[in-house]
Each structure stands twice: as C-alpha cells, then as structure tokens.
C-alpha positions in Angstrom: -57.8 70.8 -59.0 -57.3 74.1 -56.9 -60.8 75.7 -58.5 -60.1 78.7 -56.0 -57.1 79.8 -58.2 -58.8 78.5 -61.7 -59.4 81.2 -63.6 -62.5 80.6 -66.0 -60.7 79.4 -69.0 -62.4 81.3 -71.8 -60.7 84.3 -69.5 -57.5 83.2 -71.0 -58.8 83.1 -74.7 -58.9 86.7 -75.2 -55.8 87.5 -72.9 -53.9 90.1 -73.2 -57.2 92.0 -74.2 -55.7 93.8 -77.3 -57.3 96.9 -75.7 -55.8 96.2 -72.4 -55.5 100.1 -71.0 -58.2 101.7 -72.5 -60.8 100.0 -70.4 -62.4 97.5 -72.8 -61.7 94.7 -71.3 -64.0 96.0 -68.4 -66.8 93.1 -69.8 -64.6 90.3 -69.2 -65.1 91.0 -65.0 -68.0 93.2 -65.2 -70.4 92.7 -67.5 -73.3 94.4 -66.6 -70.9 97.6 -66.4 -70.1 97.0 -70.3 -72.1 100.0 -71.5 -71.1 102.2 -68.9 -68.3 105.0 -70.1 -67.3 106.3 -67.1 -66.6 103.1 -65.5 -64.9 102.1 -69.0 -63.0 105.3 -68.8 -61.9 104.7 -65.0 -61.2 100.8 -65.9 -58.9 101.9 -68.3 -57.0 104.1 -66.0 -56.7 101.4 -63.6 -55.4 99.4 -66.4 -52.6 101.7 -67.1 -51.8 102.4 -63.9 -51.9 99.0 -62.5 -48.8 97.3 -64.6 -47.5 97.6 -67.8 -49.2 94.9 -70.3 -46.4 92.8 -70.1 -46.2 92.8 -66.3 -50.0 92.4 -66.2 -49.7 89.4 -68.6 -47.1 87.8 -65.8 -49.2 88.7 -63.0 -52.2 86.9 -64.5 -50.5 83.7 -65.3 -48.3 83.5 -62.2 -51.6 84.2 -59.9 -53.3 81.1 -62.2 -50.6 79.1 -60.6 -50.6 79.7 -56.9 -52.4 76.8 -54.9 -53.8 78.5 -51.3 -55.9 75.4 -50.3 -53.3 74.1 -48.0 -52.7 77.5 -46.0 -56.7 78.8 -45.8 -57.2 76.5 -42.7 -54.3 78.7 -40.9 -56.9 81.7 -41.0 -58.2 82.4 -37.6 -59.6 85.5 -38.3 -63.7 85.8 -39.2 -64.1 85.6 -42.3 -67.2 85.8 -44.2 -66.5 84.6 -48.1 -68.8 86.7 -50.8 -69.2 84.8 -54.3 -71.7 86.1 -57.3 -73.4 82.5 -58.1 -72.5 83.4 -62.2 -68.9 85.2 -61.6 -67.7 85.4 -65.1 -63.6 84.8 -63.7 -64.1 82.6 -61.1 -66.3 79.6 -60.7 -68.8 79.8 -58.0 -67.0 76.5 -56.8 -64.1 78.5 -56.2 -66.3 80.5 -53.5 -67.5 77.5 -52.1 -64.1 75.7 -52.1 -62.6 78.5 -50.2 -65.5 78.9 -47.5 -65.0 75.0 -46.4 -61.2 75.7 -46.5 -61.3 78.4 -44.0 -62.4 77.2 -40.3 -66.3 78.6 -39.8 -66.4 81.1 -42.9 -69.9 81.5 -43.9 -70.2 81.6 -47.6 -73.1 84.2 -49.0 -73.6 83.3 -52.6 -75.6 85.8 -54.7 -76.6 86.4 -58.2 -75.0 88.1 -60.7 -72.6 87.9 -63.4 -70.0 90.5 -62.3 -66.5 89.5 -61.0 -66.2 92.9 -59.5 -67.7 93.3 -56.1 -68.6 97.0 -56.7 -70.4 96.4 -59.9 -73.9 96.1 -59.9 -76.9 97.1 -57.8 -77.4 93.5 -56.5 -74.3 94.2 -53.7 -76.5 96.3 -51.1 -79.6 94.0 -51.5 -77.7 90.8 -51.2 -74.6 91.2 -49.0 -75.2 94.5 -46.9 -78.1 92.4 -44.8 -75.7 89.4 -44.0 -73.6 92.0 -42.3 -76.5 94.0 -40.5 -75.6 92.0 -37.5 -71.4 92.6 -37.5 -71.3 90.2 -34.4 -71.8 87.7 -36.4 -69.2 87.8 -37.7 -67.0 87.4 -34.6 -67.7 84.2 -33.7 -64.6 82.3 -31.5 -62.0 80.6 -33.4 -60.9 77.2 -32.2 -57.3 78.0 -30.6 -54.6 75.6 -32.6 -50.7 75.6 -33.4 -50.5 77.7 -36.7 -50.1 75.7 -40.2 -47.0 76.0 -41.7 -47.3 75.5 -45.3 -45.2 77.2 -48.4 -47.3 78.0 -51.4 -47.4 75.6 -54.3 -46.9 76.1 -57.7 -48.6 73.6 -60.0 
C-alpha cells in the first residue's frame, strides 16, 4: 500500500463535510485550531474559493488515488520532509515512506496533531532549528539518468 497517498480513512467518513465552505471542517486538519474563529472564518473562505463542493469532492478522491512512490527517487533536489508524528490526514508512515523514497531526504518528525503546517505553536520550536543551518540542506546529489515513470492509478 502507497501509505504516502492514504488518506486517514475516518477522513473519508465525514466527507463532503456538510459544512464544507463555512470553515467547519477546519478540525478534521487542524485540530488544535478548532476553537479559533478567525482561522474558521479564513478556512471557510479558502473553502469557497478553492473549488466548488463538487469539484473539491473529485479532487479529494482522485488525489486518494495517485501512487508517487515510483517517481520520488527522480528527485534530485534537497529535500527535507516535515511530518507531525499524530497528523490527523496522513499517517506519520506516510512521512516516513516518502523520506526513504526520496534519495538523502532527512525526515524531522514532530509532535502534534495538526495536518496543517501553519497551525500550531509547535512549528518554530520544532522545525525552524533543523533549518538554522540552510547548508544542510544542500548536500550533493548522486548524478544519475532521470526516472521515467507515469503516475499510477490504483
């Protein structure tokens, strides 16, 4: 299984979010955010700019079908992966499967529940030191023919 695109399946129990526009589904990716009205209120414009809900409906399930295992090792650029350890959409596996899959990616896990990376205080204490040093980050890249591989559909 392709746990990078697997959506958490109790994600898909409540989808469409019957409020889907107003910003109530904010909890179901952020929910430490789920008392806060001004990110509700910005969530919910997002929402309604974003897609219609039938569009957003197609979106989701077509993006819970695309397999990118087989073209991550083609990545040559640095690439550092960031995964909150209790992501409430996607599996921390999925983080971890997508570090190995990408040639020298470091993986920083960190806690917290939130699927959005902007959500949450823990961002700054947890990920801002891992890029205190940016060089790092540009480490060489083993020179190789590019992959060629079409995305899958399961």
């Amino acid at each position: 299984m392709d746990r990078i695109s697997n959506l958490r399946a109790s994600h898909w129990e409540c989808w469409p979010h019957p409020g889907l526009g107003t910003g109530k589904s904010l909890p179901r990716f952020a929910p430490s955010a789920a008392d806060d009205p001004a990110l509700q209120q910005w969530w919910g414009k997002f929402e309604r700019l974003g897609a219609t809900p039938g569009t957003a409906i197609a979106l989701m399930r077509m993006k819970s079908k695309i397999v990118i295992s087989e073209i991550l090792p083609a990545i040559q650029a640095p690439t550092l992966v960031l995964h909150r350890t209790g992501d409430v959409l996607i599996d921390i596996e999925g983080g971890r499967e997508l570090a190995r899959y990408i040639p020298g990616a470091p993986l920083v896990e960190y806690p917290g529940d939130d699927h959005l990376s902007f959500v949450g205080d823990d961002f700054g204490e947890h990920v801002v030191p891992e890029l205190s040093e940016p060089w790092q980050l540009f480490r060489v890249v083993e020179a190789r023919s590019p992959v060629s591989a079409p995305l899958k559909r399961r």
